[in-house]
C-alpha distance (Angstrom), angle and dihedral (degrees) to the residues before:
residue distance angle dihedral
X1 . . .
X2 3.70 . .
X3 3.92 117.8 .
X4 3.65 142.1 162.4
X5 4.07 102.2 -83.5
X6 4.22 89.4 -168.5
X7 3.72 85.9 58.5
X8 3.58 103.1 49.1
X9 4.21 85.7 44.3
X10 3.85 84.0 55.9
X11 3.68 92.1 44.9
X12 3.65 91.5 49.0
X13 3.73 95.2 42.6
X14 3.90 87.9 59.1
X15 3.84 85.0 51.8
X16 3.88 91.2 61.1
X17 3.32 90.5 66.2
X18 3.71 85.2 67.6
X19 3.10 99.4 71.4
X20 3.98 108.3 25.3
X21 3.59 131.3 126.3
X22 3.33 142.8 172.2
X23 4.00 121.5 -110.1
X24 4.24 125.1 177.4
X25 3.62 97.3 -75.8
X26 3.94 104.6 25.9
X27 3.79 160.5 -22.9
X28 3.86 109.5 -67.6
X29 4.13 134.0 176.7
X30 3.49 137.8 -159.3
X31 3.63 105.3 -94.9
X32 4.09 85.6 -143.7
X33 4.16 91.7 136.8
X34 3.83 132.6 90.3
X35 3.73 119.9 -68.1
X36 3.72 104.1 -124.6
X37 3.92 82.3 50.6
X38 3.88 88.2 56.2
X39 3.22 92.9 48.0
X40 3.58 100.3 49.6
X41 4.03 93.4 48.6
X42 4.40 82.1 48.2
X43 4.12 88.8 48.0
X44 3.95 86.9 47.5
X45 3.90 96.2 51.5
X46 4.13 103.5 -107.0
X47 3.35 103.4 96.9
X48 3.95 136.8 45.2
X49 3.83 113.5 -116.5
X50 3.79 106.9 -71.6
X51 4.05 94.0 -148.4
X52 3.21 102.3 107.6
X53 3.41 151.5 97.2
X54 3.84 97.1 -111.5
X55 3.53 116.2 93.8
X56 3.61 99.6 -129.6
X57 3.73 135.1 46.9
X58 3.96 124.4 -137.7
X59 3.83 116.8 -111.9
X60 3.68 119.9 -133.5
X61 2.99 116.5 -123.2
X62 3.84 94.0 -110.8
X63 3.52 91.7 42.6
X64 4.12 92.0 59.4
X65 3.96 90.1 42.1
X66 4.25 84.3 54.3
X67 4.07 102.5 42.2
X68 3.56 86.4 49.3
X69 4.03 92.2 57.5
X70 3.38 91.8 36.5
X71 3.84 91.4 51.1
X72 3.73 88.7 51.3
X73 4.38 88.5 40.2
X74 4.30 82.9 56.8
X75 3.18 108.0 30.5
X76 3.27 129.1 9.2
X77 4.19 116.1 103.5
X78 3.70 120.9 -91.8
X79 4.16 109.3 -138.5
């Protein structure tokens, strides 16, 4: 099946937020999605580089300012 890879990045970028928190030195997220999708949100500059052992990756801080919009652009309830 063919699809739209940038939306299903932004999709899963607003997904991150889901699961982020903040530690001591930054804003990290369960790295709990597909691996080309990692990798694509790491090649476009949002996320740290998800190979690794941890189970999280570090959000930039761009990329935590953008899932949470998008979060609130696809989900979040219109009044």
């Amino acid at each position: 099946m063919k699809y739209d890879k940038d939306k299903v990045d932004e999709v899963a970028l607003a997904l991150l937020s889901l699961t982020a928190y903040e530690d001591e030195f930054c804003h990290r997220a369960w790295k709990n999605l597909d691996w080309n999708i990692l990798d694509s949100l790491y090649e476009k500059g949002y996320i740290s580089n998800p190979k690794s052992k941890s189970k999280s990756v570090i959000m930039t801080e761009d990329g935590l300012k953008l899932s949470q919009e998008l979060f609130k652009k696809h989900f979040g309830m219109h009044e």
